[in-house]
C-alpha positions in Angstrom: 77.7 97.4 69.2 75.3 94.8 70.3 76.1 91.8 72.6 77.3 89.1 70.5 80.0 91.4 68.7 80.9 92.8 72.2 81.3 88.8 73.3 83.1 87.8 69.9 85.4 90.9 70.9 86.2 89.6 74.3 87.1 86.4 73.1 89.5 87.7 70.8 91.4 89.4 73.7 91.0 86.6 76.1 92.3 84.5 73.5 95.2 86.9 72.9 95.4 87.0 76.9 96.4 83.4 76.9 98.5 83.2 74.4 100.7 86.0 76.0 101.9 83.6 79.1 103.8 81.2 76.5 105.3 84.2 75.3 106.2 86.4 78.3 109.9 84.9 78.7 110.6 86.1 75.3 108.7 89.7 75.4 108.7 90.9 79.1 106.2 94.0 77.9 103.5 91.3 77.4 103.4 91.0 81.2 101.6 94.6 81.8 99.0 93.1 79.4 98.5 90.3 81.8 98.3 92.1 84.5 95.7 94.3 82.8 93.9 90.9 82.2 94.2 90.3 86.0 92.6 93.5 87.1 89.7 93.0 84.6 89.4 89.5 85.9 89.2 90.9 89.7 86.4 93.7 88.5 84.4 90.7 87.1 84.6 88.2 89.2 83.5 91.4 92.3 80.6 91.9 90.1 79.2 88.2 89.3 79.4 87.8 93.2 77.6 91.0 93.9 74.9 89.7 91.2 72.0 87.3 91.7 72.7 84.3 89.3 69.6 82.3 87.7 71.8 80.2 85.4 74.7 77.8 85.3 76.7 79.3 82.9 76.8 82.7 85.1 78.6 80.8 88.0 81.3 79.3 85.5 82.0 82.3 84.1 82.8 83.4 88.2 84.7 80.8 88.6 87.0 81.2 85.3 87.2 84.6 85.7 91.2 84.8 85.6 91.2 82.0 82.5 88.4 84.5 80.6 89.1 88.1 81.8 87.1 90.0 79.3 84.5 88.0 78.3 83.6 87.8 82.2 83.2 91.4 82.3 81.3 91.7 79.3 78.4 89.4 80.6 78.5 90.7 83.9 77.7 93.7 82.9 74.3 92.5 81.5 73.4 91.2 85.0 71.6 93.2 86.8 72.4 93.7 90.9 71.0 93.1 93.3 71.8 95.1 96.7 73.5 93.5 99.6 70.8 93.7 101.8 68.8 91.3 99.6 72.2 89.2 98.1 71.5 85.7 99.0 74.7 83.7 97.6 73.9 80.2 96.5 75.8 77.0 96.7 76.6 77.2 93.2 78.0 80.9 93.5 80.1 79.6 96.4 81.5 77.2 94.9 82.7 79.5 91.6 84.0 81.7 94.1 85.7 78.5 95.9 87.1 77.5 92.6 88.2 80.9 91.8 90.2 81.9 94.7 91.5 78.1 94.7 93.0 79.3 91.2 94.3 82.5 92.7 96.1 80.5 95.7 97.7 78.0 93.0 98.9 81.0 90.8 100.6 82.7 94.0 101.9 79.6 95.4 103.7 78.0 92.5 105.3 81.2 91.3 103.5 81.5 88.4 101.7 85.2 89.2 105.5 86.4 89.8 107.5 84.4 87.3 104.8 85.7 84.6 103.1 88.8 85.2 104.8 90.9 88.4 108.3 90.1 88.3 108.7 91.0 84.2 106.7 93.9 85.0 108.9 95.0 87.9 111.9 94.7 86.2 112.7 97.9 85.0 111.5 99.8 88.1 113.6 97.5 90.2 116.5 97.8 88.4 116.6 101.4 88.7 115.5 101.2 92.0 118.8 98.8 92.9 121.3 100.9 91.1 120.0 103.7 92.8 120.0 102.3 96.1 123.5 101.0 95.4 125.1 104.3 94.3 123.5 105.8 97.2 125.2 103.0 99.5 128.6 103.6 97.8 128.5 107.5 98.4 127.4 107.5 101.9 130.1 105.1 102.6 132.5 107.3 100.3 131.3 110.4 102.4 131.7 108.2 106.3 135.1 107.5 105.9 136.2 110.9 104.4 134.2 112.0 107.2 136.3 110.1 109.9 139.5 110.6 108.0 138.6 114.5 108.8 138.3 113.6 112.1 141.3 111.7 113.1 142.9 114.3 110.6 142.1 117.6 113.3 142.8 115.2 116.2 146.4 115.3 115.0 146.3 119.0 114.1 145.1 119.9 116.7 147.6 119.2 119.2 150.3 120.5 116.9 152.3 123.5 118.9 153.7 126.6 116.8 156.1 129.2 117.9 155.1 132.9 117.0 158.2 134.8 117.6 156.1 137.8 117.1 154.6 137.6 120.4 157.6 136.6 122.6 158.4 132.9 121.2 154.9 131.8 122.7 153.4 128.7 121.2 150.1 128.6 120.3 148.0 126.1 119.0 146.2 126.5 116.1 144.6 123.5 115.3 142.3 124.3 118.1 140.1 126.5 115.5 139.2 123.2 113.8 137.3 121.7 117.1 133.8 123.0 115.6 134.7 121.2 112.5 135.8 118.1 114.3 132.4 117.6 116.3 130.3 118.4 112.9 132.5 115.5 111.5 131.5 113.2 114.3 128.4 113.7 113.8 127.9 113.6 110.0 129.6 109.8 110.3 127.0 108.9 112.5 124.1 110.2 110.0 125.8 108.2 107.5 125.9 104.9 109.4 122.1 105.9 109.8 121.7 107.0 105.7 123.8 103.4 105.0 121.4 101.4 107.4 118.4 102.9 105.7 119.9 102.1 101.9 120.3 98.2 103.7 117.0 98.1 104.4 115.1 99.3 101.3 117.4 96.9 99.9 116.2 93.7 101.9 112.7 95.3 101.3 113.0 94.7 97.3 114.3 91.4 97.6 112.1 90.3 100.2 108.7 92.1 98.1 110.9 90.5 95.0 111.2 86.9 96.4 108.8 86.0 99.1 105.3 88.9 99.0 103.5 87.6 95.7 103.8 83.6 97.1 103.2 84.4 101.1 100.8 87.8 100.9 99.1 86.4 98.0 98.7 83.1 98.8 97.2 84.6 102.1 94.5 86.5 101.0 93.7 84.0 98.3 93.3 81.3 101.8 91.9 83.5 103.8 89.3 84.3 101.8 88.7 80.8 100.8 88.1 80.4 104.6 85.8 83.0 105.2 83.3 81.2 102.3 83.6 77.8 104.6 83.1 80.0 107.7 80.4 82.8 107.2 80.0 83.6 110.8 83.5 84.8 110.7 83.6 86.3 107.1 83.4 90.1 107.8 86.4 89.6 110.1 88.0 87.6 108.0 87.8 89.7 104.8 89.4 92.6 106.7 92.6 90.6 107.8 92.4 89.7 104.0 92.9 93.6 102.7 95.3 94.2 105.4 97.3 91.5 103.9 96.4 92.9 100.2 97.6 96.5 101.2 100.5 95.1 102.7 101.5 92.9 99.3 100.8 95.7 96.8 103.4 98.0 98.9 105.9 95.4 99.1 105.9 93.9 95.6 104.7 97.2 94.1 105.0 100.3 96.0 108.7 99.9 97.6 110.5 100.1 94.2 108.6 102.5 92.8 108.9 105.1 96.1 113.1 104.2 95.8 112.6 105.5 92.3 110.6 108.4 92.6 113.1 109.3 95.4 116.0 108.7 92.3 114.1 111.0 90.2 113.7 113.5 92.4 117.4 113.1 93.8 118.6 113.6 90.1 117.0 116.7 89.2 117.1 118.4 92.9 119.7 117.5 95.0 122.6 115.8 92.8 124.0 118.9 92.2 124.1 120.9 95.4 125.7 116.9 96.9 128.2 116.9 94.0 129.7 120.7 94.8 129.9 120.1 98.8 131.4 116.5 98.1 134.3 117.7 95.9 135.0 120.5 98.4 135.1 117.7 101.3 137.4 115.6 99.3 139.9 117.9 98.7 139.7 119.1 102.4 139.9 115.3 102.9 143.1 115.1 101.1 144.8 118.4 102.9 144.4 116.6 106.3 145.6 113.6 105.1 149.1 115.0 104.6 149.4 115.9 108.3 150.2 112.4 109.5 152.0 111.6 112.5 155.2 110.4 111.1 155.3 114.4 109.3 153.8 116.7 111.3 157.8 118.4 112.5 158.9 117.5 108.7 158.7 120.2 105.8 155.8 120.8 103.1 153.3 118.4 105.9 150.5 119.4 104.4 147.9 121.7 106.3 150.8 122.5 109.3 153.1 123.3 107.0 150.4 126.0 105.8 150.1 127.0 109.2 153.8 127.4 109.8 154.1 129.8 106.6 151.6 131.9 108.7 153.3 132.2 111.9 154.5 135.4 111.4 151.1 136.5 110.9 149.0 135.7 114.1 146.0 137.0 112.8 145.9 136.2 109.3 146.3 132.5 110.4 143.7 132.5 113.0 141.4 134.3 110.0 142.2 131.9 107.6 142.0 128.8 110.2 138.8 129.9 111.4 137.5 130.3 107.9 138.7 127.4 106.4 136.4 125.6 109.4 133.3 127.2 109.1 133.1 126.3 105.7 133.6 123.2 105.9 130.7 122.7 108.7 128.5 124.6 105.9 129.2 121.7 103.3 128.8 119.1 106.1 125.6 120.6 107.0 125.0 120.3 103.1 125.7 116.7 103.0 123.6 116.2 105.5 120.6 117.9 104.6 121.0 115.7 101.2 121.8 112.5 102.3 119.1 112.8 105.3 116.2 113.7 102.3 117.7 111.0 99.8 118.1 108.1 102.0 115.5 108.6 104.8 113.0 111.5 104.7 112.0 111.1 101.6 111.7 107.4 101.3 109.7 107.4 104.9 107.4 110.2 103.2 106.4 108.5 99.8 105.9 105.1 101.3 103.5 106.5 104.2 101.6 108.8 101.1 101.0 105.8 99.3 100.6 103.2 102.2 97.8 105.9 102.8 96.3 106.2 99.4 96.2 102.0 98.9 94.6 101.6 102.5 92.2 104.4 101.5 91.2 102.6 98.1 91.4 98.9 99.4 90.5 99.2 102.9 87.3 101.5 103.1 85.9 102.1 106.4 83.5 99.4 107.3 80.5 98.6 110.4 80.1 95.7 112.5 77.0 93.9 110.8 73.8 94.3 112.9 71.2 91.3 113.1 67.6 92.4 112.3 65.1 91.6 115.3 62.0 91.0 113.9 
């Protein structure tokens, strides 16, 4: 295909490319067609400034690079570069490049790049990252206050006195066997206020990388870089506070919802399950405490004492079935908190530093201090 049908082509899709913003509202899906427009309009305009340009036409094309995506990259690709040692960039190419990232700062400013092309996008990776955040939040509250109900449930039992005729009327206290099970349920409560304060803040992280990252981060780089063409001497520094704040807006507005919803996926098909078994057998626990209260603990059919009372005539079968009774419930509290630790903080922490690692790999390549040549 020689030039003038690749051209003709290019038009086509940057005409198509246009037409899609009217239309975004009404089809969402259009925006990931945008946003492929934008990331052939970055790749263009990165290789008309890394060209030598003997022609006016060349510098507009630079400069509309986001308006004409494809037919940008087409023509750039029939430049041939030039290597940075011998790049000289002339007024003209500044200019473009001004007028370029001028566009860029207007698009992130006004809304427009989020209200178009990244917030359509988003959508349904941020919906399933909210509703995943939010049945998170509702179980780890579910699972605090059945721990604490535990708690306050043993603190009662505990003190409980029964008489063993068996042994000489002594009274004994049974209850006593729970104590491992009430300091496992002190504990677990204050890994969920953790897990719940973790869900919070993945939360604000959405909405903030929802709201406020596309129209501050972007608008940032878009002005910093701006600067660093009106201020050469300062460029190189400049351009690497400008990827610092590009890395940090592509894992706000990008990477945050999709690490919740990997974590969701992973959550569904691993650990659901194994959560689901040791929450039902903590409920019903839950409920068997609840019954000894402290208006019934001396009153008939109270629940857990009156189990104990059945027992009293045998001493070692209660404390056997006491003791038991305990230790499995620490094994589904250990459960619960091997889940809930993996779900709502290990495994967010982990994804967001892999790809907060793989971005700042790709976008922030190690880079030397410029050195003057002495003649």
């Amino acid at each position: 295909m020689n030039v003038t049908w690749q051209v003709g082509l290019a038009a086509l899709l940057d005409a198509v490319y246009l037409v899609s913003y009217w239309f975004v509202p009404d089809l969402p899906w259009l925006s990931y067609g945008l946003l492929l427009g934008w990331i052939v309009a970055g790749v263009a305009a990165c290789r008309w400034w890394s060209r030598s340009m003997s022609a006016r036409w060349q510098a507009w094309l630079l400069a509309f690079s986001p308006i004409l995506p494809c037919v940008s990259w087409v023509m750039s690709r029939q430049a041939a570069p030039v290597g940075l040692s011998g790049l000289r960039h002339g007024v003209g190419q500044r200019f473009a490049m001004a007028f370029l990232l001028g566009l860029a700062l207007l698009a992130s400013a006004s809304g427009l790049a989020e209200r178009r092309v990244l917030g359509p996008a988003m959508v349904p990776v941020e919906v399933t990252a909210v509703d995943t955040l939010n049945r998170s939040l509702a179980l780890a509250a579910a699972s605090y206050a059945s721990a604490r109900l535990i708690d306050r449930g043993i603190a009662l039992v505990s003190e409980a006195e029964l008489t063993l005729p068996v042994i000489g009327g002594v009274a004994v206290k049974p209850g006593q066997f729970f104590k491992p099970l009430q300091d496992m349920a002190e504990r677990y409560s204050d890994v969920m206020v953790v897990a719940m304060a973790s869900i919070g803040i993945q939360r604000v992280l959405i909405e903030l990388g929802h709201n406020a990252s596309v129209a501050v981060l972007g608008s940032a780089v878009a002005l910093i870089l701006l600067v660093s063409l009106l201020w050469p001497a300062m460029a190189w520094r400049l351009v690497r506070l400008a990827r610092g704040a590009l890395v940090l807006l592509i894992v706000a507005r990008l990477m945050v919802p999709v690490a919740v919803a990997g974590v969701a996926g992973i959550s569904d098909a691993v650990l659901e399950p194994r959560r689901i078994e040791a929450q039902q057998q903590l409920d019903s626990a839950t409920a068997e405490l609840q019954e000894a209260d402290v208006d019934g603990l001396e009153e008939e059919g109270s629940g857990l004492f009156d189990w104990m009372r059945d027992l009293r005539d045998e001493t070692t079968s209660m404390a056997l079935d006491v003791r038991g009774f305990s230790d499995d419930m620490v094994d589904r509290f250990i459960q619960l908190l091997v889940v809930y630790l993996l779900e709502t903080v290990l495994l967010p922490l982990g994804l967001l530093a892999g790809l907060w690692w793989m971005v700042r790999t790709f976008t922030m390549p190690p880079t030397t201090l410029p050195v003057e040549r002495h003649r």
